[in-house]
GUVEX-180777 format. One record per residue: residue number from 1; x, y, z of N, C-alpha, C, CB in turn; residue in one letter; chain. Coordinates in steps of 0.02 Angstrom, whole numbers, plus 50000, padded with zeros to 5 digits. Glycine has a CB too. Example, Ala and Ser with C-alpha at 12.3 -4.5 7.8 and 13.67 -1.06 7.14 Angstrom:
2
   resi      nX      nY      nZ     caX     caY     caZ      cX      cY      cZ     cbX     cbY     cbZ   resn   chain
      1   50660   49716   50390   50615   49775   50390   50660   49835   50390   50565   49776   50452      A       A
      2   50642   49888   50354   50684   49947   50357   50645   50002   50394   50704   49970   50286      S       A
***
This chain:
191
   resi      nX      nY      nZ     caX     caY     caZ      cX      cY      cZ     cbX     cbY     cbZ   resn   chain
      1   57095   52007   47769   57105   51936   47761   57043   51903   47731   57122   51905   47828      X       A
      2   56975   51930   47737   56933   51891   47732   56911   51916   47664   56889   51889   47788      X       A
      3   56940   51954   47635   56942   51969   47581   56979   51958   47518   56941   52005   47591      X       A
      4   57052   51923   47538   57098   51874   47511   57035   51829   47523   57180   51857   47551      X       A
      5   57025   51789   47549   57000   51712   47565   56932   51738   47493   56964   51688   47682      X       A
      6   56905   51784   47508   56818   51772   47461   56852   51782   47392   56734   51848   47477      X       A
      7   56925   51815   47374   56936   51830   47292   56961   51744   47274   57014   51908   47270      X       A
      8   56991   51726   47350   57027   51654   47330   56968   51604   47297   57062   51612   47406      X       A
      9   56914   51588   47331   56864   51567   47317   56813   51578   47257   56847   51576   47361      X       A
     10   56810   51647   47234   56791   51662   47168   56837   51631   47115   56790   51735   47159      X       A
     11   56907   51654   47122   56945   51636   47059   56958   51572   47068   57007   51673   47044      X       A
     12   56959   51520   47110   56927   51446   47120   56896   51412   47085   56892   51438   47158      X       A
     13   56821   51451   47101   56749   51426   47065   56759   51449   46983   56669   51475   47105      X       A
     14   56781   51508   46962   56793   51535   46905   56823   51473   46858   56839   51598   46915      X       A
     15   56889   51450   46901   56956   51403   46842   56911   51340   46841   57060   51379   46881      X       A
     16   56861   51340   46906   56825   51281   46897   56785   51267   46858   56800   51268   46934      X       A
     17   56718   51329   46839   56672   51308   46787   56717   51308   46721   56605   51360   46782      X       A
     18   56769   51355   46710   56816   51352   46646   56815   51264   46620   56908   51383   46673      X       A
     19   56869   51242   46687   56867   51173   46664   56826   51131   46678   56910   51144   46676      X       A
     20   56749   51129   46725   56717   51109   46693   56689   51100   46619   56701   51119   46717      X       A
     21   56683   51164   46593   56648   51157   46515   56694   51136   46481   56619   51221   46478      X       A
     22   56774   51136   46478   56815   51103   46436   56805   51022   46422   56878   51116   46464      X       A
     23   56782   51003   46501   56774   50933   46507   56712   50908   46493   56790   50912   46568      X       A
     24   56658   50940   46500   56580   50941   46472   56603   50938   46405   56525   51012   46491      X       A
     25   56628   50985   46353   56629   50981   46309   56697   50926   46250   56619   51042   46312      X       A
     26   56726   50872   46302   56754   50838   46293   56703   50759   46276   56798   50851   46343      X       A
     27   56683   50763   46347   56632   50703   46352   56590   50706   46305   56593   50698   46413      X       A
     28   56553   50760   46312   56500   50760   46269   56500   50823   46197   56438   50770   46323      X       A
     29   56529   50791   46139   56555   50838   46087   56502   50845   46046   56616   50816   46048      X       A
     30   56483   50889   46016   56454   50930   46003   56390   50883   45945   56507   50989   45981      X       A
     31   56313   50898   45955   56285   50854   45929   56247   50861   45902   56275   50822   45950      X       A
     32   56275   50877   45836   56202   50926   45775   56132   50894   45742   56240   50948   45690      X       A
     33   56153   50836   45745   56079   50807   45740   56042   50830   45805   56079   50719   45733      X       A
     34   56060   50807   45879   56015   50811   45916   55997   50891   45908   56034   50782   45983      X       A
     35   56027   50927   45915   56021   50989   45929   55945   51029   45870   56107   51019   45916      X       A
     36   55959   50986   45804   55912   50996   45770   55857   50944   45771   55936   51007   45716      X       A
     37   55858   50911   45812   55779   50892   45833   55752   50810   45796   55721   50965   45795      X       A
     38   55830   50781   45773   55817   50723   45713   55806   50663   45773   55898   50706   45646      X       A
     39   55761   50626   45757   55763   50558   45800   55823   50526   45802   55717   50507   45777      X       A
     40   55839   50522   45837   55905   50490   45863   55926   50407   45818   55888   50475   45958      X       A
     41   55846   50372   45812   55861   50331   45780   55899   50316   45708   55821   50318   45784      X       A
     42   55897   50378   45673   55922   50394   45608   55999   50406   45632   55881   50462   45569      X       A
     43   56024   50456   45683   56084   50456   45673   56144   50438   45740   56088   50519   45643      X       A
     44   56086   50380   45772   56148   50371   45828   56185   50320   45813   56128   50359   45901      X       A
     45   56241   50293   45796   56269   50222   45791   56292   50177   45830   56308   50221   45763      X       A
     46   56301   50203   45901   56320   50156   45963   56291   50179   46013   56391   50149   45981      X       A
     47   56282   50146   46043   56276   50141   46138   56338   50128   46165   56227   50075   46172      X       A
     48   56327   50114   46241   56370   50091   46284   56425   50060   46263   56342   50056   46322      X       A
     49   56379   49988   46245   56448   49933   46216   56384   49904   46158   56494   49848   46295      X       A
     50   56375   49948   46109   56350   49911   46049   56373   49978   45991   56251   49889   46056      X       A
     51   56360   49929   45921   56351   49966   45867   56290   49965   45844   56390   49951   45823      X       A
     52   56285   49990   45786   56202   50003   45772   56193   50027   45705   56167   50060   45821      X       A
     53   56165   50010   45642   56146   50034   45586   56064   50026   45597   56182   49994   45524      X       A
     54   56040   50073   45570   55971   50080   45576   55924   50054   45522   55960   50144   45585      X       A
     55   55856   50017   45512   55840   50000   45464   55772   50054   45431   55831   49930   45478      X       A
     56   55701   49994   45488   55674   50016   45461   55630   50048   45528   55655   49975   45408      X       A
     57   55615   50111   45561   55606   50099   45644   55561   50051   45656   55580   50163   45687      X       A
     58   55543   49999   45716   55622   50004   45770   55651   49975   45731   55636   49967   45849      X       A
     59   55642   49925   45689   55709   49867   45668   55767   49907   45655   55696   49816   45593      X       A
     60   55828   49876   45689   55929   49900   45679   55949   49820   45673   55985   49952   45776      X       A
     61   56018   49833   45644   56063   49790   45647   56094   49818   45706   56103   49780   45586      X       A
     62   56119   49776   45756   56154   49775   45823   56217   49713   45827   56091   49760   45883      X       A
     63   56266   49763   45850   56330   49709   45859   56342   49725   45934   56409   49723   45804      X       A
     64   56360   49691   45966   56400   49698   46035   56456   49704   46036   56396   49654   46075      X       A
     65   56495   49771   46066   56569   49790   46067   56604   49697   46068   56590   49853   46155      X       A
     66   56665   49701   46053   56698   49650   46065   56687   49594   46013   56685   49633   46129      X       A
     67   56626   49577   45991   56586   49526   45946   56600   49559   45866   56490   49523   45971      X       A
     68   56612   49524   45834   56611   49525   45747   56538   49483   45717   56692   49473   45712      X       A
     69   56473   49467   45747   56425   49465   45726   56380   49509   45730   56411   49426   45738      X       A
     70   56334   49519   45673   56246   49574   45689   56209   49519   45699   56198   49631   45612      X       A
     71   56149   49554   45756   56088   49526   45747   56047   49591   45735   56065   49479   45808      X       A
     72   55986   49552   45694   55949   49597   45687   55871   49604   45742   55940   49589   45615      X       A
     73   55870   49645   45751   55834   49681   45832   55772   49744   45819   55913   49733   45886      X       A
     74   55735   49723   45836   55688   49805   45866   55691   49827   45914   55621   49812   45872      X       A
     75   55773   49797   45938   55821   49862   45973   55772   49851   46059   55806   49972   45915      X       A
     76   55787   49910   46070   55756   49902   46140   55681   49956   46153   55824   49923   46199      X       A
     77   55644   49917   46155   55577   49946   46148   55522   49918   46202   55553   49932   46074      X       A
     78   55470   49923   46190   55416   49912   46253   55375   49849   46218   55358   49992   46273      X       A
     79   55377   49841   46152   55348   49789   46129   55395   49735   46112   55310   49806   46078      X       A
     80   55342   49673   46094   55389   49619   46091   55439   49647   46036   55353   49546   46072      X       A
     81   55484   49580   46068   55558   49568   46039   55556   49543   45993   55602   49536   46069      X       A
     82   55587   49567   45905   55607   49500   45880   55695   49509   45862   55554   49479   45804      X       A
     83   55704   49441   45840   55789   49449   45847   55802   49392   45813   55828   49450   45928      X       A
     84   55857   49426   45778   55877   49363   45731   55934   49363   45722   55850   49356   45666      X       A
     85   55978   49312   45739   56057   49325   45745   56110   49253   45722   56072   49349   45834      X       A
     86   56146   49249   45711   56189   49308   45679   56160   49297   45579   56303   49285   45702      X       A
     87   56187   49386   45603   56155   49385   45525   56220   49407   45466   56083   49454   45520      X       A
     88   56199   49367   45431   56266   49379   45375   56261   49397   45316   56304   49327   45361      X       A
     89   56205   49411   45280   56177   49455   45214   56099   49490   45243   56162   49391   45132      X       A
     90   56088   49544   45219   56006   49575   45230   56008   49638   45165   55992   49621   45332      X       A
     91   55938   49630   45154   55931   49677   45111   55862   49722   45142   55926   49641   45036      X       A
     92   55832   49757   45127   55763   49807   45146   55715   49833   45082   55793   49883   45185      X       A
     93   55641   49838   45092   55629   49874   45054   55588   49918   45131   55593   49842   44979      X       A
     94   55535   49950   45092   55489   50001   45141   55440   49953   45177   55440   50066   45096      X       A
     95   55417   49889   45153   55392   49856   45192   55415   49782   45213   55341   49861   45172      X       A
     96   55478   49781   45194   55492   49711   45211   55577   49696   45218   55457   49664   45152      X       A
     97   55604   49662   45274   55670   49657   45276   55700   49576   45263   55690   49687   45345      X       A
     98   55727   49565   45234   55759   49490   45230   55842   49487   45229   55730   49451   45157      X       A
     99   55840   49401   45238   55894   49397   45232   55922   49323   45268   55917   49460   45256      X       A
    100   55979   49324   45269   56030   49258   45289   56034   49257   45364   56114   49266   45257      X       A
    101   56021   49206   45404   56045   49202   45454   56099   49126   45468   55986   49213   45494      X       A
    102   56154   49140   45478   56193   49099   45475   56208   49028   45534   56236   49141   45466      X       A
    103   56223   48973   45522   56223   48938   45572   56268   48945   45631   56226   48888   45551      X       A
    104   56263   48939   45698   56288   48944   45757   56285   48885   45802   56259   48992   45784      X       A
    105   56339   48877   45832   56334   48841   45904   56330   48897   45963   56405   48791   45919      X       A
    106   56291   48856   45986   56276   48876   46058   56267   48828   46119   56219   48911   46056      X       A
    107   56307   48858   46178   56313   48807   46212   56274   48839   46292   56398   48780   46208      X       A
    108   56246   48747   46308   56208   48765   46352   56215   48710   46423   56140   48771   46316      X       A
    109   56244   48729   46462   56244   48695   46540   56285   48641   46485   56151   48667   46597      X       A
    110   56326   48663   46456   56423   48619   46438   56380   48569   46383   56484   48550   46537      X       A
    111   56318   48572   46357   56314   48549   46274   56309   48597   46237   56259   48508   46250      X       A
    112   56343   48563   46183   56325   48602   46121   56272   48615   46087   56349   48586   46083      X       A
    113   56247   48640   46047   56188   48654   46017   56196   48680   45947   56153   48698   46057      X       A
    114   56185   48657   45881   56191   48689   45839   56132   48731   45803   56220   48653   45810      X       A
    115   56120   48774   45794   56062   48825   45757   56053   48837   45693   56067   48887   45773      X       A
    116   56032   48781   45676   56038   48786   45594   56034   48861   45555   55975   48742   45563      X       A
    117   56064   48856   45494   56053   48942   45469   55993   48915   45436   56120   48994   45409      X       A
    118   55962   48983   45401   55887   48981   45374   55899   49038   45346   55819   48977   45422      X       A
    119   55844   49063   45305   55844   49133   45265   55776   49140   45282   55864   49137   45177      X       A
    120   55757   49226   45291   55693   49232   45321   55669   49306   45285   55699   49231   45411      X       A
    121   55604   49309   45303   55590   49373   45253   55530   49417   45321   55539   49341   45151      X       A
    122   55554   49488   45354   55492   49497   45403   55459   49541   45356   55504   49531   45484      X       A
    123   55402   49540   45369   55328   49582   45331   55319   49638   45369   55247   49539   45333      X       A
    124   55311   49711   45374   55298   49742   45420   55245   49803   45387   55366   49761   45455      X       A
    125   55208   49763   45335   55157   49802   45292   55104   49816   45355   55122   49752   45219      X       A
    126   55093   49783   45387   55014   49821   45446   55045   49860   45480   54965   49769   45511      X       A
    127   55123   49880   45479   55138   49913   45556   55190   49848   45593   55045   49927   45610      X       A
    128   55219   49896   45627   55268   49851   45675   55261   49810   45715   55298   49874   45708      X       A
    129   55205   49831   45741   55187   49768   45798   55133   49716   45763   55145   49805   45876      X       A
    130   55114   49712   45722   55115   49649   45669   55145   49613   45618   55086   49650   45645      X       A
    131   55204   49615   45638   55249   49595   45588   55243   49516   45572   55318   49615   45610      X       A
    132   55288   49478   45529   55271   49396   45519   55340   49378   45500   55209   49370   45455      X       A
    133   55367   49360   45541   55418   49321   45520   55427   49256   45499   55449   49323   45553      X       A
    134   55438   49248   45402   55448   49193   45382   55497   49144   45352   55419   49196   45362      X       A
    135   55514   49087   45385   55588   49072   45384   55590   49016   45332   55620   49049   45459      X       A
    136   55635   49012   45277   55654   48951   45228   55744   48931   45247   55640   48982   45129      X       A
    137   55705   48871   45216   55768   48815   45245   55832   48818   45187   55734   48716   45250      X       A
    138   55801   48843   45141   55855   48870   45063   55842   48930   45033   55847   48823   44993      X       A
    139   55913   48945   45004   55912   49007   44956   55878   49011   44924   55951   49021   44921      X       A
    140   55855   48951   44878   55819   48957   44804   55727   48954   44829   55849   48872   44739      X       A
    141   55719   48930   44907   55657   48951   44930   55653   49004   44937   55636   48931   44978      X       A
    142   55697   49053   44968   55703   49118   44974   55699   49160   44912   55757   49129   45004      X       A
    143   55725   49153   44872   55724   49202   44793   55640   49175   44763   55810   49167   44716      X       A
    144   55650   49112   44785   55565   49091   44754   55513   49153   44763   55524   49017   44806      X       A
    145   55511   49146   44837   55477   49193   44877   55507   49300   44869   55495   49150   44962      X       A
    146   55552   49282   44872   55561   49361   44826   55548   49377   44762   55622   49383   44821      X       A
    147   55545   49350   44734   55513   49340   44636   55432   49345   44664   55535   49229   44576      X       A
    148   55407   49319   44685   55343   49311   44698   55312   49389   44717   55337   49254   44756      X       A
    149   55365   49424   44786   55353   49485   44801   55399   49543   44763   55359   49486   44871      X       A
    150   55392   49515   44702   55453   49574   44671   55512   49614   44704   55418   49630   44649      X       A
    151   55534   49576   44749   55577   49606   44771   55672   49597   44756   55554   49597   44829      X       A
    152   55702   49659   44757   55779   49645   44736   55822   49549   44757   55825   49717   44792      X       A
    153   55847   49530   44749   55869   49469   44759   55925   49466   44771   55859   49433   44719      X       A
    154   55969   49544   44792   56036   49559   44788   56021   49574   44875   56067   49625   44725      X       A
    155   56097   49562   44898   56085   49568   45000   56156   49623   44981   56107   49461   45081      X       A
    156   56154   49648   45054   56194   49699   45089   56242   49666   45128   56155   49745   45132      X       A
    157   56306   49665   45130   56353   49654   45183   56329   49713   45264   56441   49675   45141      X       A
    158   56320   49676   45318   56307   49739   45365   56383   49774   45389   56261   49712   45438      X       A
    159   56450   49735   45385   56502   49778   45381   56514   49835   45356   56535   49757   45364      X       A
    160   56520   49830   45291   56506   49854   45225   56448   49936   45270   56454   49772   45162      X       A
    161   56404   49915   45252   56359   49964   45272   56353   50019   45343   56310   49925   45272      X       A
    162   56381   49971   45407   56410   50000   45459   56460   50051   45429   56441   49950   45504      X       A
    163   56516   50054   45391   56565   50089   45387   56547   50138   45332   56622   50051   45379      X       A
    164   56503   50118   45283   56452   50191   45280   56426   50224   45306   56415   50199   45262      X       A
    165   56393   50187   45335   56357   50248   45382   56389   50294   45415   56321   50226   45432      X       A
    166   56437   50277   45468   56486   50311   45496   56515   50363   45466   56527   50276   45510      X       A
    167   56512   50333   45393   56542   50417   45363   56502   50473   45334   56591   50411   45302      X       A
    168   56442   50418   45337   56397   50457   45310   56318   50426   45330   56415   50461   45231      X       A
    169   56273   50486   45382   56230   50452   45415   56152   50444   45366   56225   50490   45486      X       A
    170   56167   50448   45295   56111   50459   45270   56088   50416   45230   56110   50506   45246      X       A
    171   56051   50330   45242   56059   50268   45214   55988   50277   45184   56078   50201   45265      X       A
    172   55999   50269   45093   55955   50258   45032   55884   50231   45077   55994   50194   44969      X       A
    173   55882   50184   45137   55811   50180   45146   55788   50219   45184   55789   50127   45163      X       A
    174   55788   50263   45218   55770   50333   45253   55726   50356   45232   55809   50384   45253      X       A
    175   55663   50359   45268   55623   50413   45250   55636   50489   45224   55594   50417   45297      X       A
    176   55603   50495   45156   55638   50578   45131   55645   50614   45178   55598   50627   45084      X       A
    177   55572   50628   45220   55613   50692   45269   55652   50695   45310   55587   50723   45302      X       A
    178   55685   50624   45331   55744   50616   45386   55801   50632   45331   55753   50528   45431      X       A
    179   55807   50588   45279   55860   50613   45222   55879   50677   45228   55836   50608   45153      X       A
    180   55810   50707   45228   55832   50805   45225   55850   50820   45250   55804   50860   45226      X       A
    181   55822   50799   45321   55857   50835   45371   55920   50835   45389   55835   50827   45417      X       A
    182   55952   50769   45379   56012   50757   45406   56061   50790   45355   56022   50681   45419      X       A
    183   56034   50785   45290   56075   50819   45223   56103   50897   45239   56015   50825   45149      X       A
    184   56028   50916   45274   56039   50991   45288   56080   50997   45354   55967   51032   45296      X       A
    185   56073   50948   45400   56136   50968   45445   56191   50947   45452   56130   50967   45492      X       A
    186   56219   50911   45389   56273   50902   45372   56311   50946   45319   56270   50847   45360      X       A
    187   56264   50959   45277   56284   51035   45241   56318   51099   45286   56211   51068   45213      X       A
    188   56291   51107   45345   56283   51138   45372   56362   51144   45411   56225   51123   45396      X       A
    189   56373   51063   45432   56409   51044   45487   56498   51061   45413   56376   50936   45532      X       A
    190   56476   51075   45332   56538   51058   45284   56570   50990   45281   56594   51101   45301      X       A
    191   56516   50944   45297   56542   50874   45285   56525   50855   45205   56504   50818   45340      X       A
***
């Protein structure tokens, strides 16, 4: 009898780890970037309840499940915050991100509040944690100021760009060797 009971208990534990790993490998499907060692920042696109296109590290565009606006974020980090929301055109180079931030109400203890839009350009030439965020009250201040820094004068839809990425995690401003890497483990993966 007690030997029925210990095979019962093996082939138990057996169907159990089985479907454990079916279900391990349900939850958590299979994850070739991490596995090859890529910062996560390059190819994760959501959290919990957010989306996420990546810029320039930390700076992402961030949407909150449920919400049809981005703000733009250095995400969640140990240094200050900056955040700029909602954003409705952005463009990047290697040292500098700009773009449209659109007007909003916001309401506070049952007033309204309106947030004017502005167009803003951050500097992140010293490094991240000196960045400068500078905000104009018009477009044609804004292009002023991009002519000045030679920079493109054409913006990015972040929709648009979210649904690239997704199909493809490898966005033109990427550092080459993240490019590679991800190139090579997507080669890899026959995508």
């Amino acid at each position: 009898m007690k030997k029925i009971f210990l095979l019962i208990i093996i082939m138990a534990a057996l169907f159990g780890c089985r479907k454990t790993e079916k279900m391990k490998e349900k939850l958590f499907p299979e994850r070739p970037y991490e596995d090859a060692q890529i910062d996560n920042f390059y190819w994760s696109i959501e959290g919990w309840d957010y989306s996420v296109i990546p810029l320039i590290k930390p700076f992402q565009l961030i949407r909150l499940q449920g919400d049809y606006v981005w703000q733009l974020s250095t995400g969640f980090n140990k240094f200050d915050e900056i955040s700029v929301s909602p954003i409705n055109d952005f463009n990047l180079t290697s040292n500098y991100i700009y773009g449209h931030k659109v007007e909003e109400t916001r309401d506070f203890d049952n007033r309204k509040i309106i947030v004017p839009a502005f167009w803003f350009i951050i500097d992140i030439k010293k490094g991240v944690k000196e960045v400068s965020l500078s905000k104009f009250n018009s477009e044609q201040e804004l292009k002023a100021e991009l002519k000045k820094l030679n920079l493109p004068e054409t913006f990015l839809n972040p929709d648009e760009i979210y649904e690239q990425y997704k199909q493809n995690p490898v966005l033109p401003w990427f550092p080459e060797d993240i490019k590679k890497q991800l190139e090579e483990v997507k080669a890899k993966q026959g995508k």
